[in-house]
KOLLO-532714 format. One record per atom (N, C-alpha, C): residue number from 1; residue in three letters; atom name; x, y, z. Coordinates in Angstrom, 2 decimals, m for minus. Example, Ala and Ser with C-alpha at 12.3 -4.5 7.8 and 13.67 -1.06 7.14 Angstrom:
BEGIN
   i  aa at       x       y       z
   1 ALA  N   13.19   m5.69    7.80
   1 ALA CA   12.30   m4.50    7.80
   1 ALA  C   13.20   m3.30    7.80
   2 SER  N   12.85   m2.25    7.08
   2 SER CA   13.67   m1.06    7.14
   2 SER  C   12.90    0.03    7.87
This chain:
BEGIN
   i  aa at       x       y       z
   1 UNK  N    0.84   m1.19    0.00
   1 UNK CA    0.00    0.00    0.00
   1 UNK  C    0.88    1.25    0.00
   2 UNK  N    0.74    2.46   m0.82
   2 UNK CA    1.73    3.41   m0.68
   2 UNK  C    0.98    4.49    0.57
   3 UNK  N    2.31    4.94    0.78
   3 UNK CA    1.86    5.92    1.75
   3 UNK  C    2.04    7.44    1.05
   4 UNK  N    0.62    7.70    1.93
   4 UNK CA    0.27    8.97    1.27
   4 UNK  C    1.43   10.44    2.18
   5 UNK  N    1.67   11.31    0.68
   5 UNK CA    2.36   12.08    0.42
   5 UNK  C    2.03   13.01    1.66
   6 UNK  N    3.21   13.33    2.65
   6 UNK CA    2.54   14.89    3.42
   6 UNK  C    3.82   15.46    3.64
   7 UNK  N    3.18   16.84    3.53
   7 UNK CA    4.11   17.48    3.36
   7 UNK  C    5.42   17.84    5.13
   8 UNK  N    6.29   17.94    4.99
   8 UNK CA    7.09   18.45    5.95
   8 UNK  C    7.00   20.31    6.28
   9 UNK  N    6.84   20.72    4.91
   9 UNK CA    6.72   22.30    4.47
   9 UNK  C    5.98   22.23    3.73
  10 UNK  N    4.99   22.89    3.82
  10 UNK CA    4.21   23.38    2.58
  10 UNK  C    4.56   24.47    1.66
  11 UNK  N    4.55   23.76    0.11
  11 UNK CA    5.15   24.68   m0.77
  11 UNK  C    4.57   26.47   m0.67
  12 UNK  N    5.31   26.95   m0.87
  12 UNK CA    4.92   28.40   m0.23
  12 UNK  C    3.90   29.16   m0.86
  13 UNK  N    3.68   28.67   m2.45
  13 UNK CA    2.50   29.00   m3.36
  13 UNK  C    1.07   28.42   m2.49
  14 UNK  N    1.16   27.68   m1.82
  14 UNK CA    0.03   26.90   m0.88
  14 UNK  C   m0.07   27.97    0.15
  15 UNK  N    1.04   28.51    1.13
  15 UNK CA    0.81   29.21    1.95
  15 UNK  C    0.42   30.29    1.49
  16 UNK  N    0.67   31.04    0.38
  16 UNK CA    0.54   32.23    0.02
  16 UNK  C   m0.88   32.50   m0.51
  17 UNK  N   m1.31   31.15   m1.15
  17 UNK CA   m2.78   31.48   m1.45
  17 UNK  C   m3.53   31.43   m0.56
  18 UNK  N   m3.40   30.23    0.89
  18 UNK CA   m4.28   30.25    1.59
  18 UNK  C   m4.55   31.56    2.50
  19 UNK  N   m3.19   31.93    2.90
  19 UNK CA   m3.72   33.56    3.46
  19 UNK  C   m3.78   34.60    2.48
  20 UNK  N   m3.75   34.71    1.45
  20 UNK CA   m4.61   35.33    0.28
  20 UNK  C   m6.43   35.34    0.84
  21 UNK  N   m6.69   33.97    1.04
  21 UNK CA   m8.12   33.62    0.77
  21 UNK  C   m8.16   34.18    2.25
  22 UNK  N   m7.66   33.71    3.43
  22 UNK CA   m8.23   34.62    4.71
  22 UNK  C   m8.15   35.60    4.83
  23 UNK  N   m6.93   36.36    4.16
  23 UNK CA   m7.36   37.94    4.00
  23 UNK  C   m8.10   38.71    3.17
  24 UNK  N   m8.82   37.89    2.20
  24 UNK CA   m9.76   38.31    1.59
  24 UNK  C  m11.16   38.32    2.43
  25 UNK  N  m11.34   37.01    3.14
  25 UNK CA  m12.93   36.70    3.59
  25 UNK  C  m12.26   37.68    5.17
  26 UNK  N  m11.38   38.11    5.66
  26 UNK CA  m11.65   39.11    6.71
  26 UNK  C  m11.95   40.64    6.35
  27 UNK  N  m11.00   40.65    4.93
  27 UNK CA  m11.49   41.78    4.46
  27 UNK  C  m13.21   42.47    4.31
  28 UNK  N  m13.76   41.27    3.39
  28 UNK CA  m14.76   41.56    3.17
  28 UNK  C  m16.14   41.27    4.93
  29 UNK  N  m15.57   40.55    5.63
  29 UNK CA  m16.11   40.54    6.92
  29 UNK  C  m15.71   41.86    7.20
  30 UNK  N  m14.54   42.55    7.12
  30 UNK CA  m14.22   43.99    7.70
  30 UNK  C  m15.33   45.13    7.25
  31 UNK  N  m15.30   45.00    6.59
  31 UNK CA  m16.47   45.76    5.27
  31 UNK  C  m17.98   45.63    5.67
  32 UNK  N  m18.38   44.87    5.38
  32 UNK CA  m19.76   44.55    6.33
  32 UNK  C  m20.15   45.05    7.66
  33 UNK  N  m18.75   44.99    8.89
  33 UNK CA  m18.86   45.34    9.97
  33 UNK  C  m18.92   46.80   10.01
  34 UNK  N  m17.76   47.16    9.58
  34 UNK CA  m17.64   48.84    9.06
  34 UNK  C  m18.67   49.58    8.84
  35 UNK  N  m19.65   49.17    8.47
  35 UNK CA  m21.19   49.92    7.22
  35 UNK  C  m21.57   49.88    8.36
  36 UNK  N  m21.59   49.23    9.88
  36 UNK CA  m22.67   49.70   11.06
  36 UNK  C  m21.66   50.72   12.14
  37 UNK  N  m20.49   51.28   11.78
  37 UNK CA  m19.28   52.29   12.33
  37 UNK  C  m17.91   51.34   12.53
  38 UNK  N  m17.15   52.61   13.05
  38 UNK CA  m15.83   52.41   13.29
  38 UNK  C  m15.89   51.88   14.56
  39 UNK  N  m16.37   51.69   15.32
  39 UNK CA  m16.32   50.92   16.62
  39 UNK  C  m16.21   49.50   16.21
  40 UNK  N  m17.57   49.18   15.74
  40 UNK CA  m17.90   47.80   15.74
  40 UNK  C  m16.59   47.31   15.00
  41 UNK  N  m16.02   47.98   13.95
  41 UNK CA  m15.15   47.58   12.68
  41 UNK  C  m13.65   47.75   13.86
  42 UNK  N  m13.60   48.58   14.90
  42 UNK CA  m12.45   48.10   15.73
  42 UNK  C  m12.82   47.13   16.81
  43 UNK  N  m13.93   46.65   17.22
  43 UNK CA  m13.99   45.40   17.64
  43 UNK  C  m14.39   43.68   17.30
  44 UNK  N  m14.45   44.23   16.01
  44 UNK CA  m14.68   42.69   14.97
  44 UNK  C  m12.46   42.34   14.67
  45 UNK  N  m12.19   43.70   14.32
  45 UNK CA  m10.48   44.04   14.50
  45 UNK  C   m9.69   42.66   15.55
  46 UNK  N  m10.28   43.18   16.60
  46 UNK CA   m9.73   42.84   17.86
  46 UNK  C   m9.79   41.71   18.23
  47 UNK  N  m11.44   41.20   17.80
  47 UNK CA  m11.93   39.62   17.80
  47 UNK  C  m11.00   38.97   16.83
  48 UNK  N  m11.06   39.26   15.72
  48 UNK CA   m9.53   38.88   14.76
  48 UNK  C   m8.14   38.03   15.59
  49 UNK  N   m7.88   39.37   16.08
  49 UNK CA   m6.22   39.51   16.35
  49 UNK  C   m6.53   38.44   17.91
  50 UNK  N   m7.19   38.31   18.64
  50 UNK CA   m7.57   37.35   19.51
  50 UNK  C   m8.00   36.08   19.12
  51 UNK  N   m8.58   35.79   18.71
  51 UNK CA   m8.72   34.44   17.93
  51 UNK  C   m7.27   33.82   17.32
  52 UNK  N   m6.83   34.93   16.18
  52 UNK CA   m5.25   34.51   15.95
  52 UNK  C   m4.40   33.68   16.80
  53 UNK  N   m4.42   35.17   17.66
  53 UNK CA   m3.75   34.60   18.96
  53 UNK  C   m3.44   33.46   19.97
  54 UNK  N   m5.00   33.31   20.35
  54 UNK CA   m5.25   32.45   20.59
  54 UNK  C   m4.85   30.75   19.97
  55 UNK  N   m4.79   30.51   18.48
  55 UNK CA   m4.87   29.72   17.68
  55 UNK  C   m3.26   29.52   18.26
  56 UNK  N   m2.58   30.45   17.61
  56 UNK CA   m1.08   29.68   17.93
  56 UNK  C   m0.72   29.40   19.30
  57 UNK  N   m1.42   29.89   20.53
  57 UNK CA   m1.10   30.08   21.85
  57 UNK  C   m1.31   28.75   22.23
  58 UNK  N   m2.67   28.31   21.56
  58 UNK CA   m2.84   26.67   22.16
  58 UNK  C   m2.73   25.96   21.37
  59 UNK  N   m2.96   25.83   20.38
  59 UNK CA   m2.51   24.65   19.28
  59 UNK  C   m1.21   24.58   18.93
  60 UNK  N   m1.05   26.18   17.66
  60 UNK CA    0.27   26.02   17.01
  60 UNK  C    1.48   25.19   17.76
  61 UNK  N    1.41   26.13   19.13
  61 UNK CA    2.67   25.21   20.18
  61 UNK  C    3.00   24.21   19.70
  62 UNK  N    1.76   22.90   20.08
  62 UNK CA    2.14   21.72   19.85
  62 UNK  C    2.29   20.95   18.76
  63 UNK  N    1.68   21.96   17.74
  63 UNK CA    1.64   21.16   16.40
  63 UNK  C    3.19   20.36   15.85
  64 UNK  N    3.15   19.42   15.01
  64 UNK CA    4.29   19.32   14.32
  64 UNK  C    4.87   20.02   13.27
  65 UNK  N    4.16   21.48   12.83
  65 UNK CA    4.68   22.23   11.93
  65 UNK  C    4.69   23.52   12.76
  66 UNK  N    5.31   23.49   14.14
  66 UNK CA    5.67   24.31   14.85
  66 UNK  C    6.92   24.43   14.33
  67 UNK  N    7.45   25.74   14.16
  67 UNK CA    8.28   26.25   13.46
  67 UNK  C    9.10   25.88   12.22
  68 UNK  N    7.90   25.53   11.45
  68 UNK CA    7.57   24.72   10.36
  68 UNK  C    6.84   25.58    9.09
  69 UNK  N    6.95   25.52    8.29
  69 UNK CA    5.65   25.83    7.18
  69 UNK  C    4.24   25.15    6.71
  70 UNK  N    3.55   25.14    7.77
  70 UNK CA    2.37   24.86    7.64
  70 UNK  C    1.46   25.06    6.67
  71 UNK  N   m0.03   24.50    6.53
  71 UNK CA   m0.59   25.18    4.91
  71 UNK  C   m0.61   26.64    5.41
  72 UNK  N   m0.53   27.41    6.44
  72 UNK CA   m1.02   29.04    6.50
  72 UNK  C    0.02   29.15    6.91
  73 UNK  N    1.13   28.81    7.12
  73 UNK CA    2.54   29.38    7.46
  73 UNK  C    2.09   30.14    8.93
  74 UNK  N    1.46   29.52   10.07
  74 UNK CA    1.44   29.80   11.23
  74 UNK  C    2.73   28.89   12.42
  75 UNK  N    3.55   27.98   11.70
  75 UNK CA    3.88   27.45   12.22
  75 UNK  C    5.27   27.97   12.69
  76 UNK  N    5.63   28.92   11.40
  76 UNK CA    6.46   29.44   11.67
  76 UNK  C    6.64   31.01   12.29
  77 UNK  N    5.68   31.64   12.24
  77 UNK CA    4.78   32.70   12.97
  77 UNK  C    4.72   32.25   14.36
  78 UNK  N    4.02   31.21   14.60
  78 UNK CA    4.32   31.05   16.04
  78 UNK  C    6.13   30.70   16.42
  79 UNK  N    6.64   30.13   16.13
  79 UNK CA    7.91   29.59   16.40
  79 UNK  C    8.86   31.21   16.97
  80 UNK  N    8.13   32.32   16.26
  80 UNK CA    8.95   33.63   16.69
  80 UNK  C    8.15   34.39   17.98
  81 UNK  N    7.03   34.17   18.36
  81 UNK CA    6.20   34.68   19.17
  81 UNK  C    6.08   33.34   20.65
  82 UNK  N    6.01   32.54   20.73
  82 UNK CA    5.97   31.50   21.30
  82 UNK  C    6.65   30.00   21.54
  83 UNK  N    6.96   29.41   22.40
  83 UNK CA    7.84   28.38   22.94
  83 UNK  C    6.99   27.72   22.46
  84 UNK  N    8.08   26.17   21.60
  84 UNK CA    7.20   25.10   21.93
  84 UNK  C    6.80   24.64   23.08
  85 UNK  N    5.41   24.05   22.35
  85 UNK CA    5.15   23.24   23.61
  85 UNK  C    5.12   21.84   23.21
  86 UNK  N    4.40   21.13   23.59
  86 UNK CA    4.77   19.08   23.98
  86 UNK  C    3.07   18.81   22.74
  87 UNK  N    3.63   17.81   22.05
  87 UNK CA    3.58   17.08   20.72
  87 UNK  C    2.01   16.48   21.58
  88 UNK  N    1.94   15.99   22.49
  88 UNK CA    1.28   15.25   23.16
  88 UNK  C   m0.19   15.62   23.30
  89 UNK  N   m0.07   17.04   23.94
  89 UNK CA   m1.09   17.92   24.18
  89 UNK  C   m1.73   18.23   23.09
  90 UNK  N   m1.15   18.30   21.56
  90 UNK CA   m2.15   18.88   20.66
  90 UNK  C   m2.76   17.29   20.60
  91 UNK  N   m2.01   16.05   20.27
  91 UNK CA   m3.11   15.14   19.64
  91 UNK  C   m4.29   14.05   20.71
  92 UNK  N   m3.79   15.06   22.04
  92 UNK CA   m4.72   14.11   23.05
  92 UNK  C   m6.30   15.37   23.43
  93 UNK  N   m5.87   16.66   22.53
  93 UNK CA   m6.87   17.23   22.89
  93 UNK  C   m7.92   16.68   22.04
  94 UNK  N   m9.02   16.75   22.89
  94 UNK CA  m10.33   16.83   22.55
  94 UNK  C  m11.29   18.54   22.30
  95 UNK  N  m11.70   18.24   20.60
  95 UNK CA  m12.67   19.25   20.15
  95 UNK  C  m14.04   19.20   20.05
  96 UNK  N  m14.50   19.98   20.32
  96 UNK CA  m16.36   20.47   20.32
  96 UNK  C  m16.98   21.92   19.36
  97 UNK  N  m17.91   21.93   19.35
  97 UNK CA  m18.75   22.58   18.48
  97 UNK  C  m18.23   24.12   19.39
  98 UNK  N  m18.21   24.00   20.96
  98 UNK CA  m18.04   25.11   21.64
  98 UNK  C  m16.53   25.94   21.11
  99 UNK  N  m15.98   24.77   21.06
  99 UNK CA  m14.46   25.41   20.97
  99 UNK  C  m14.40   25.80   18.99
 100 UNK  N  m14.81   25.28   17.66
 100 UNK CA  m15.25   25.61   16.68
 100 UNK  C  m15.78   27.18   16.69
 101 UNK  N  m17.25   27.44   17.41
 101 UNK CA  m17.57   28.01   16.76
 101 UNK  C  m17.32   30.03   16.84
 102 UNK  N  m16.49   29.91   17.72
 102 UNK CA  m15.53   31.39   17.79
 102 UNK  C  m14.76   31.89   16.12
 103 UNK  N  m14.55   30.53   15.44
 103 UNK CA  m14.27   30.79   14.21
 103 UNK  C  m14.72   30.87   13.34
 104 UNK  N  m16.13   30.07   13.59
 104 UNK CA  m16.54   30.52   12.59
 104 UNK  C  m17.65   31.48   12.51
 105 UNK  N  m17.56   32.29   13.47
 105 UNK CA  m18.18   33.47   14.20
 105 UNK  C  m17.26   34.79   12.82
 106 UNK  N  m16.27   34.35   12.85
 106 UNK CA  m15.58   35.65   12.12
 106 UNK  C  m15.81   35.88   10.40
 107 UNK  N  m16.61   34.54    9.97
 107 UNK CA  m17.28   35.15    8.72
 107 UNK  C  m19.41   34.92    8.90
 108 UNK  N  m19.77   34.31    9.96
 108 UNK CA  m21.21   34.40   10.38
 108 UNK  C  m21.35   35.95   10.68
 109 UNK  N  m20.79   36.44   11.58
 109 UNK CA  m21.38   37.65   12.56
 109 UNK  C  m21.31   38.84   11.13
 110 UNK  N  m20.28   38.68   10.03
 110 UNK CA  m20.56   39.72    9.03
 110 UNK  C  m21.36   39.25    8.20
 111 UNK  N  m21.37   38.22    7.66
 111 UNK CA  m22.59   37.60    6.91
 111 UNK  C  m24.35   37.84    7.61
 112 UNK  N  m24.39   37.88    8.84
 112 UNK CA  m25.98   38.31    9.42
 112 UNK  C  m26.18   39.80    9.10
 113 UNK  N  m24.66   40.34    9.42
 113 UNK CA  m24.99   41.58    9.38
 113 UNK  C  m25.08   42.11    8.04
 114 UNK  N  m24.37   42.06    6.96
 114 UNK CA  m24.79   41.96    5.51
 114 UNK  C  m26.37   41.59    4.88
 115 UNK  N  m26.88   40.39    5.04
 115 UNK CA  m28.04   39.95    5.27
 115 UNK  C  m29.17   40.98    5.72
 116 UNK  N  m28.99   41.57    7.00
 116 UNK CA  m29.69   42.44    7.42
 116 UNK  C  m30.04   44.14    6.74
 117 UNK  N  m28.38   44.05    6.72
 117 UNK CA  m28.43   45.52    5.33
 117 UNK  C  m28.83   44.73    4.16
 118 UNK  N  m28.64   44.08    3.45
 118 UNK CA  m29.38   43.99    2.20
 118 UNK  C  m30.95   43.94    2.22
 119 UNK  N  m31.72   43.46    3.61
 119 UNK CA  m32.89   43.73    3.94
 119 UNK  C  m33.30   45.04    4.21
 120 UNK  N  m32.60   45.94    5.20
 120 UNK CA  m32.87   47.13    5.00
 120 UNK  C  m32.89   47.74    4.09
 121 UNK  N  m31.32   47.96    3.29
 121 UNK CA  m31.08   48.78    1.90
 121 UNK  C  m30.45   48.00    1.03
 122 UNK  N  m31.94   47.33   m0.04
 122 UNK CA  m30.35   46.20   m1.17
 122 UNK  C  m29.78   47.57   m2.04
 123 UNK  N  m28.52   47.03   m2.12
 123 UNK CA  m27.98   47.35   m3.10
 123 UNK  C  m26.99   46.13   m3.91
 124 UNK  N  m26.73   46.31   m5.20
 124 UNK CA  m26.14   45.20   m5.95
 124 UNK  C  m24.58   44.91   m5.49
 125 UNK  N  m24.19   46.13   m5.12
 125 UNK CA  m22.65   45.91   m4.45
 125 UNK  C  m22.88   45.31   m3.42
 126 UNK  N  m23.84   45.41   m2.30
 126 UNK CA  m23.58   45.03   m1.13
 126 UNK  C  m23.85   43.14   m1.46
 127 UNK  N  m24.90   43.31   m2.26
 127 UNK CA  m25.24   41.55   m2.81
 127 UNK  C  m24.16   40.97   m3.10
 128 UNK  N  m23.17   41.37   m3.83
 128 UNK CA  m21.85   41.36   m4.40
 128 UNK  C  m21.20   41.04   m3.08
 129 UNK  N  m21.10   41.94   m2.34
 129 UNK CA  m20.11   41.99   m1.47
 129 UNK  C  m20.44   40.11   m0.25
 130 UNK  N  m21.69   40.40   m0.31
 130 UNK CA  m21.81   39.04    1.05
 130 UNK  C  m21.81   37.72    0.17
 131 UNK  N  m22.52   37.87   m0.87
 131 UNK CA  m22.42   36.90   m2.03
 131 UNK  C  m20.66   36.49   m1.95
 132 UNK  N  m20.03   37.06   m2.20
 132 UNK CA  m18.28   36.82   m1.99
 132 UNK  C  m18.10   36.01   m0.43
 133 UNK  N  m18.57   36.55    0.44
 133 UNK CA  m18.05   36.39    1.44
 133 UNK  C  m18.48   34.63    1.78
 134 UNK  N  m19.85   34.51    1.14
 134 UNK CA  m20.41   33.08    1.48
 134 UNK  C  m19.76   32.19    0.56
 135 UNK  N  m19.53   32.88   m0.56
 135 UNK CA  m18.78   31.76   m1.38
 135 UNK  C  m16.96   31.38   m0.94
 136 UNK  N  m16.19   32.57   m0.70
 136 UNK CA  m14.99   32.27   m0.50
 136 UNK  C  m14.48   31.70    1.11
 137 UNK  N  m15.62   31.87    2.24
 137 UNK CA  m16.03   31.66    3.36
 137 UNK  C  m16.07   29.89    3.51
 138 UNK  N  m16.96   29.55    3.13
 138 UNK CA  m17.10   28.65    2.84
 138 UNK  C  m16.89   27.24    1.92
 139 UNK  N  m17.40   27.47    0.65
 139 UNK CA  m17.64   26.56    0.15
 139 UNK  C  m15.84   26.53   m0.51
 140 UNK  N  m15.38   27.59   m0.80
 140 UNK CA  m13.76   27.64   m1.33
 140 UNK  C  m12.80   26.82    0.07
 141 UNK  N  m13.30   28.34    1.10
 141 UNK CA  m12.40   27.52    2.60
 141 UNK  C  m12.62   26.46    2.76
 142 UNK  N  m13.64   25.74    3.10
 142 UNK CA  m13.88   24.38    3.07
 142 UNK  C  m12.89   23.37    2.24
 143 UNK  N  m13.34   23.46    1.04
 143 UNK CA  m12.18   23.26    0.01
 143 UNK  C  m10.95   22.92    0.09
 144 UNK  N  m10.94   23.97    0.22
 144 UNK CA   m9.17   24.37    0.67
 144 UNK  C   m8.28   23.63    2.28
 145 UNK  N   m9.23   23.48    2.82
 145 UNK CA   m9.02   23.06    4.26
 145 UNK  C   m8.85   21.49    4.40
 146 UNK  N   m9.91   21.50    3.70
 146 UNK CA  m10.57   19.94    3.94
 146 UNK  C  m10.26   19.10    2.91
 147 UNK  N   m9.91   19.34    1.11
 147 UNK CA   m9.27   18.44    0.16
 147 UNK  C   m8.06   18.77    0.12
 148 UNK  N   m7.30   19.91    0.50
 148 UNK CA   m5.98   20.38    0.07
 148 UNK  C   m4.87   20.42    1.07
 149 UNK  N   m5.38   21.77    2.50
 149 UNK CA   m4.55   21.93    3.79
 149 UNK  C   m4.23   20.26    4.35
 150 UNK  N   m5.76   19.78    4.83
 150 UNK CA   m5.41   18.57    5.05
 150 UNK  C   m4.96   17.35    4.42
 151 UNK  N   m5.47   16.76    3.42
 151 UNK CA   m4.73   16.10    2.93
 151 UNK  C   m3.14   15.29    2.96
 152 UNK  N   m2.61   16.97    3.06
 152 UNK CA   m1.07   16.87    2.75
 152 UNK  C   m0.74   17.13    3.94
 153 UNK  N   m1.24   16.84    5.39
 153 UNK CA   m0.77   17.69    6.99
 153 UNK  C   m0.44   15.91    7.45
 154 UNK  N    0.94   16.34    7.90
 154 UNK CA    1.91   15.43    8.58
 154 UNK  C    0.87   15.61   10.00
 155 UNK  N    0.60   16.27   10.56
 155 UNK CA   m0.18   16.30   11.94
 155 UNK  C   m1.23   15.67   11.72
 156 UNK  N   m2.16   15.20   10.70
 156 UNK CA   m3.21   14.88   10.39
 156 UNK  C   m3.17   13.52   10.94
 157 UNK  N   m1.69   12.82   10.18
 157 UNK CA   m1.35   11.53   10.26
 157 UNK  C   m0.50   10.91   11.76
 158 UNK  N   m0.42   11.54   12.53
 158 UNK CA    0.69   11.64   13.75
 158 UNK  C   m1.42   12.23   15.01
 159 UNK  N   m2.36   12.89   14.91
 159 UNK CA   m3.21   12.91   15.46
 159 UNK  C   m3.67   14.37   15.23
 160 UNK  N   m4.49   14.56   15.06
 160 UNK CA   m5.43   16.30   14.91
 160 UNK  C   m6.83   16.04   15.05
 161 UNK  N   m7.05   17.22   16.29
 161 UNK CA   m8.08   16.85   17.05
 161 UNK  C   m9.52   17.44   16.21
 162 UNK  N   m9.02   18.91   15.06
 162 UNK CA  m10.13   18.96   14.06
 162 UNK  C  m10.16   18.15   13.12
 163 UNK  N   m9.45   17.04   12.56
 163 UNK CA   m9.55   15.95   11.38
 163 UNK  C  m10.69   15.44   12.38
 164 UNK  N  m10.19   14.53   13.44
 164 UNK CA  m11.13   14.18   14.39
 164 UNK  C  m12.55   14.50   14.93
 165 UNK  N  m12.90   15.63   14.80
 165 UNK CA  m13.92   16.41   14.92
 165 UNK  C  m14.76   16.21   13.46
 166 UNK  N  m13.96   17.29   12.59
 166 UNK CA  m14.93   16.92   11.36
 166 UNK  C  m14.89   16.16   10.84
 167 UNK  N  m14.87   14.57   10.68
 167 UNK CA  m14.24   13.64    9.96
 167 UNK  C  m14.98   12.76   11.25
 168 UNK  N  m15.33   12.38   12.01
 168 UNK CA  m16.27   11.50   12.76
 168 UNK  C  m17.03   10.56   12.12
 169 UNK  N  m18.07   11.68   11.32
 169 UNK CA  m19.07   10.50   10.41
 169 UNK  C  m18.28    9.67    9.24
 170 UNK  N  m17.63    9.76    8.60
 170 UNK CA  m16.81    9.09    8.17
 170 UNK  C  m16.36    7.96    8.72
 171 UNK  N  m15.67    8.34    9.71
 171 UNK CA  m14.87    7.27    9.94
 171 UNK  C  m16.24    6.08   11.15
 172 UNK  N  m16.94    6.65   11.21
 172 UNK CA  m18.23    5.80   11.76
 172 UNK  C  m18.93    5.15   10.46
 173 UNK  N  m18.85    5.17    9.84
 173 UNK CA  m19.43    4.65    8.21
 173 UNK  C  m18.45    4.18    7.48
 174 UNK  N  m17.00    3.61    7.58
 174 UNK CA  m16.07    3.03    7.21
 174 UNK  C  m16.27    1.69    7.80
């Protein structure tokens, strides 16, 4: 049986598109938030840069593409901001819908709010604008995450507690 290909580094055209695509769907989440003021648009900001944070603070640590090139090149981002930590802890954690859905709060909470202005005031740009956000949000990220990031993730194969998470029914129907 051959063993499937993963990467050690991800080629950097991989990293470069995938945060391409998250700085596009925060962009356009930025945008959405913005149209209700500059407050909200500096605390959707902040929710950002905390979540980030967060991500490498408890995961990246332990990942195996800690100071590594990961598909988003966080691995090596964290490696300058943060100590490893122990290999152990990322693949014995256990994930839930609770701990999920903070992320995916950061393209929902502009998507309702889009939704809502296009109910108040459509306009074709703004259709444009959330129309983007659901497609590259989703059905692309998804994509990208789930046939491509993973696929090729050495952590996938060594234990990852979101393969594990989303990937359940599957492996209950195998």
């Amino acid at each position: 049986m051959d063993k499937k290909k993963c990467y050690d580094n991800y080629p950097i055209g991989f990293v470069i598109g995938a945060n391409i695509l998250q700085f596009f769907i925060y962009i356009l989440g930025a945008y959405l938030v913005y149209l209700l003021g500059i407050v909200w648009l500096f605390l959707y900001i902040i929710y950002i840069i905390i979540l980030e944070i967060r991500l490498l603070r408890i995961s990246c640590i332990h990942c195996y593409y800690y100071g590594k090139r990961c598909a988003f090149g966080r691995g090596i981002l964290c490696s300058v901001f943060f100590k490893k930590g122990e290999s152990h802890k990322f693949i014995d954690k256990k994930i839930g819908w609770l701990d999920v859905i903070p992320d995916f709060l950061v393209s929902l909470i502009p998507l309702i709010i889009g939704i809502g202005l296009l109910i108040n005031h459509f306009t074709l740009f703004l259709l444009i604008i959330v129309g983007m956000l659901i497609v590259l949000a989703f059905p692309i990220n998804g994509f990208l995450r789930g046939s491509l990031a993973c696929k090729y993730c050495k952590q996938k194969e060594i234990g990852c507690p979101a393969e594990q998470f989303f990937n359940k029914d599957k492996k209950i129907n195998k």
